[in-house]
ROLUM-399083 format. One record per residue (C-alpha): y, z, x. Coordinates in steps of 0.25 Angstrom, whole numbers. Layout:
{c2 = Y	c3 = Z	c1 = X};
...
END
This chain:
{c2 = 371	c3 = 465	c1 = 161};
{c2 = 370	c3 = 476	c1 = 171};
{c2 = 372	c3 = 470	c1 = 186};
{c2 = 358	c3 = 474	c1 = 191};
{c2 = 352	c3 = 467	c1 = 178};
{c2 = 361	c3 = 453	c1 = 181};
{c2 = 355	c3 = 454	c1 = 196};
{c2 = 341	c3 = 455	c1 = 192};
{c2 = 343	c3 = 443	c1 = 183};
{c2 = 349	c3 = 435	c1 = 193};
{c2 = 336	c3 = 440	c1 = 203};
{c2 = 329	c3 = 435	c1 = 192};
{c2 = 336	c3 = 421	c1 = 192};
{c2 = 331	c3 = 420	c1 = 204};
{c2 = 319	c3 = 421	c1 = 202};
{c2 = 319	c3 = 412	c1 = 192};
{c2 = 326	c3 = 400	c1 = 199};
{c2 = 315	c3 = 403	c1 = 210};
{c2 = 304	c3 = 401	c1 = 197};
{c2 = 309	c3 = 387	c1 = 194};
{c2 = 308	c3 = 384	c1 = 208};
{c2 = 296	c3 = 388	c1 = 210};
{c2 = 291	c3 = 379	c1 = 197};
{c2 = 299	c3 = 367	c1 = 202};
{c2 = 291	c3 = 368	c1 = 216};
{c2 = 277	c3 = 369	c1 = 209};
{c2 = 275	c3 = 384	c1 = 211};
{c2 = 272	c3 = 396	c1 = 204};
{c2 = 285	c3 = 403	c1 = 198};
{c2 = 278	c3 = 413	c1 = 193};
{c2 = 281	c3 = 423	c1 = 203};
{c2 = 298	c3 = 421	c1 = 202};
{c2 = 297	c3 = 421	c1 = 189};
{c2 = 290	c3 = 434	c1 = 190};
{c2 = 300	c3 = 440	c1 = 198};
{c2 = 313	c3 = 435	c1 = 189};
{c2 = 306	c3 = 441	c1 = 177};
{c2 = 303	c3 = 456	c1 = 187};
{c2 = 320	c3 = 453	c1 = 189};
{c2 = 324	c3 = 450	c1 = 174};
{c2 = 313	c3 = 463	c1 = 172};
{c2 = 326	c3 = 471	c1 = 181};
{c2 = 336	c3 = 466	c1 = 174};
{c2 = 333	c3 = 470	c1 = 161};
{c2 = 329	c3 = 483	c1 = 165};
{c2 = 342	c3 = 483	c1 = 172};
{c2 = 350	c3 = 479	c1 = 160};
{c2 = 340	c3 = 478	c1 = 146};
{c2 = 351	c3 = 472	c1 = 139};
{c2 = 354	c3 = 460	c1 = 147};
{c2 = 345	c3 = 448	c1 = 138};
{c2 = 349	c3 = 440	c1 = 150};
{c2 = 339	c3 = 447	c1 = 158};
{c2 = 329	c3 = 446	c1 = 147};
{c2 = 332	c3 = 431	c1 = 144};
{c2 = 330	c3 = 428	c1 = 159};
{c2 = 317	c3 = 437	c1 = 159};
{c2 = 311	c3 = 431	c1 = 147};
{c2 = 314	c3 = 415	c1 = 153};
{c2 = 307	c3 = 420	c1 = 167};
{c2 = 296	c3 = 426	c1 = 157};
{c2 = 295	c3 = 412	c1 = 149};
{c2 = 294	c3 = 404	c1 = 164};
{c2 = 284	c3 = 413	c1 = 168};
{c2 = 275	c3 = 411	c1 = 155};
{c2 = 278	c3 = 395	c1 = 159};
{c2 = 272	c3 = 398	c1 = 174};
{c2 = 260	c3 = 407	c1 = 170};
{c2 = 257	c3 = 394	c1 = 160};
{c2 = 258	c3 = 384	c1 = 170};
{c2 = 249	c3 = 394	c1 = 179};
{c2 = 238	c3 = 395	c1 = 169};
{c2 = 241	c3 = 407	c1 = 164};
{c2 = 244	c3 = 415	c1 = 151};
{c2 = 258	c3 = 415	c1 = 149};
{c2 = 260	c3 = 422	c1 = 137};
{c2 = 264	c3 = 435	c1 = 141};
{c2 = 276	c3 = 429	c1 = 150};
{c2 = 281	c3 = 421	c1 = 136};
{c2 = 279	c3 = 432	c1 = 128};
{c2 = 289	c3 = 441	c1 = 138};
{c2 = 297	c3 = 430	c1 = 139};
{c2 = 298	c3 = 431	c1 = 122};
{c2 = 301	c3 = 444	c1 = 123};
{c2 = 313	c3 = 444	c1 = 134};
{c2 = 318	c3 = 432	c1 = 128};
{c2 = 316	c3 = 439	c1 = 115};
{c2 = 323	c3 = 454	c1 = 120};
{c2 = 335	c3 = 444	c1 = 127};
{c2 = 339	c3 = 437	c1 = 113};
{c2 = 341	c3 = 452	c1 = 106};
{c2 = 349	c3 = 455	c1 = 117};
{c2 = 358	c3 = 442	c1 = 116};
{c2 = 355	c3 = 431	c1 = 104};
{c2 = 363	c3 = 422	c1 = 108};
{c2 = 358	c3 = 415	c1 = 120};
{c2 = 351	c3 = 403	c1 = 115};
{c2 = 344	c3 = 404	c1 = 128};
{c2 = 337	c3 = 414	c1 = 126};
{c2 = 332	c3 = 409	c1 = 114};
{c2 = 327	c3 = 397	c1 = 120};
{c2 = 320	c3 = 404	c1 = 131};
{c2 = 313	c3 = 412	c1 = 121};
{c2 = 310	c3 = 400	c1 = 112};
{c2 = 302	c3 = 392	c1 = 124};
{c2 = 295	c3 = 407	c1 = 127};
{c2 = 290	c3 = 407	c1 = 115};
{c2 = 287	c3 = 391	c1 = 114};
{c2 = 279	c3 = 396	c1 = 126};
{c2 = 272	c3 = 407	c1 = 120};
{c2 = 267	c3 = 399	c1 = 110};
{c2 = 260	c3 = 388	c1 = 118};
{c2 = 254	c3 = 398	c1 = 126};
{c2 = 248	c3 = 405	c1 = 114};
{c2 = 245	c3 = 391	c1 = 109};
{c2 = 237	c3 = 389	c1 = 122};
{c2 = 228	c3 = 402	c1 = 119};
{c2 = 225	c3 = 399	c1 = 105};
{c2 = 238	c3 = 408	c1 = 99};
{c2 = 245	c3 = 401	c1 = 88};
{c2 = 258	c3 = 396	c1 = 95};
{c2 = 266	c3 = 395	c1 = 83};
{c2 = 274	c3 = 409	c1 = 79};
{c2 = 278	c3 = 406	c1 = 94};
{c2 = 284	c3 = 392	c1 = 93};
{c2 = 290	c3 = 395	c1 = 81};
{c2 = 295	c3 = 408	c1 = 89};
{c2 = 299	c3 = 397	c1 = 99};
{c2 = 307	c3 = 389	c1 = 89};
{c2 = 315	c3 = 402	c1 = 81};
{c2 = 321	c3 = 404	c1 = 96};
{c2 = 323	c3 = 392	c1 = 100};
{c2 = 333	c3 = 389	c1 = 86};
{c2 = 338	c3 = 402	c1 = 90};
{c2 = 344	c3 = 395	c1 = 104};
{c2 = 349	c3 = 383	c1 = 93};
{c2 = 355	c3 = 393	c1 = 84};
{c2 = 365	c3 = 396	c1 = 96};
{c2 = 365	c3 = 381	c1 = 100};
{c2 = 361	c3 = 372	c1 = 91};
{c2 = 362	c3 = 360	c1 = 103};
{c2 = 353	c3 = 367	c1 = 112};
{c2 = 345	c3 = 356	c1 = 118};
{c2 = 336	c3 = 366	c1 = 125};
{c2 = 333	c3 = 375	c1 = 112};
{c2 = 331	c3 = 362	c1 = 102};
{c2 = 322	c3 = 356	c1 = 114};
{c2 = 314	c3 = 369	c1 = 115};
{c2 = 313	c3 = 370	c1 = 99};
{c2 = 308	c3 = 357	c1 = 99};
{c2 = 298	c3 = 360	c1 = 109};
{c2 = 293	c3 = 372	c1 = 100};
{c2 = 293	c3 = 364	c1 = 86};
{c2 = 283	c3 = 355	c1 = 95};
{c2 = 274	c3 = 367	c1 = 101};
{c2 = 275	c3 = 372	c1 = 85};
{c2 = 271	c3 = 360	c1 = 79};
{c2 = 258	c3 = 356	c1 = 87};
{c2 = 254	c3 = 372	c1 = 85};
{c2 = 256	c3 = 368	c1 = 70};
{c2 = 248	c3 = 356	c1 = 73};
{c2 = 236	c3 = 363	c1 = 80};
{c2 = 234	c3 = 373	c1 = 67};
{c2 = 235	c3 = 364	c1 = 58};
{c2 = 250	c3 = 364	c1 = 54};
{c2 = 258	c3 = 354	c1 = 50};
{c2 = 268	c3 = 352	c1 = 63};
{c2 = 278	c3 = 339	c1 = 58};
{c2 = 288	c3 = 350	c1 = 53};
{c2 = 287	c3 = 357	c1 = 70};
{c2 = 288	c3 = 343	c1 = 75};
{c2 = 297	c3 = 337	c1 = 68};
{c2 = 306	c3 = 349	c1 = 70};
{c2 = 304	c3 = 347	c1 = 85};
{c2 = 309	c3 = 333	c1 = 85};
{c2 = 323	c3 = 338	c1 = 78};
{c2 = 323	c3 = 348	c1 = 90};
{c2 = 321	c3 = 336	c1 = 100};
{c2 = 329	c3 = 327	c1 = 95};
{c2 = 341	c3 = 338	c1 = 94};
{c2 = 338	c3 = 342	c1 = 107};
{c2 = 340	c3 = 327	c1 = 112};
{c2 = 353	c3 = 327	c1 = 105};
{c2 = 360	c3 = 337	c1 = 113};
{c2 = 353	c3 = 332	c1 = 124};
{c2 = 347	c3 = 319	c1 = 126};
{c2 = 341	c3 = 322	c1 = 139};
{c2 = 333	c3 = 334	c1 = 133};
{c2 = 316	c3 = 333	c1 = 138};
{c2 = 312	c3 = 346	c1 = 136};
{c2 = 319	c3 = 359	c1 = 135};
{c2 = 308	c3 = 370	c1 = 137};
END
């Protein structure tokens, strides 16, 4: 990556650090995650083929979507972003699996903010599950992707549910997930 790009991103880190702090603290980090995604925005203007700036952009995108939730508001166009960038940062690079995890929980989100608007959720969760195997396919004992996986069988499931689809299969596939995941690490709560 081009040095000027690598900068941006590490302004960017920045910010981001400052955005969990804020959250830890009880206030609004919308605004620093504002300004990390306006630094990772120069990076990949700086260097387009650095997925590193977009993997960092579309997590900054997802955490902005949580935020504007938590606030009240419609955060569907920040997941969406964030499925894009993460989306642009696996064709650069398919062989993070954190990238693919990222992805899976922005669309996981995606869906339940659909679901919360009368959208069906569905196409997204099971969106959600595809990227999250992805992560497993290049670590089959990655606690955070099974977890995560697990988490979207159980958002897919009660979708399935509430239109009038059987969900045992969604669930009982979650379970496998959890209990996998507590297999590689028994202290595993929740990953996402």
């Amino acid at each position: 990556a081009a040095p000027v790009a690598r900068a941006w991103i590490t302004s960017g880190v920045v910010w981001d650090a400052a955005a969990v702090e804020a959250e830890a603290q009880g206030a609004d980090p919308r605004d620093a995650l504002a300004r990390a995604i306006a630094d990772y925005d120069r990076a990949h203007a700086a260097d387009s083929k650095d997925p590193i700036a977009l993997e960092n952009r579309g997590v900054a995108c997802k955490n902005l979507g949580r935020a504007e939730n938590a606030a009240g508001l419609d955060p569907r166009g920040s997941y969406t972003r964030a499925v894009n960038d993460l989306g642009a940062a696996l064709e650069l690079d398919s062989t993070r699996k954190e990238t693919f995890t990222a992805r899976g929980i922005a669309f996981r989100r995606l869906g339940e903010a659909e679901d919360a608007r009368g959208v069906d959720p569905r196409p997204r969760y099971q969106a959600a599950i595809q990227h999250f195997a992805g992560a497993l396919f290049l670590d089959p004992r990655d606690g955070i992707a099974l977890e995560n996986r697990g988490n979207a069988w159980v958002s897919l499931g009660y979708a399935q549910d509430a239109r009038g689809t059987d969900p045992h299969e969604s669930w009982e596939r979650a379970l496998a997930d959890f209990r996998a995941a507590l297999a590689v690490n028994p202290e595993s709560v929740n990953a996402d």
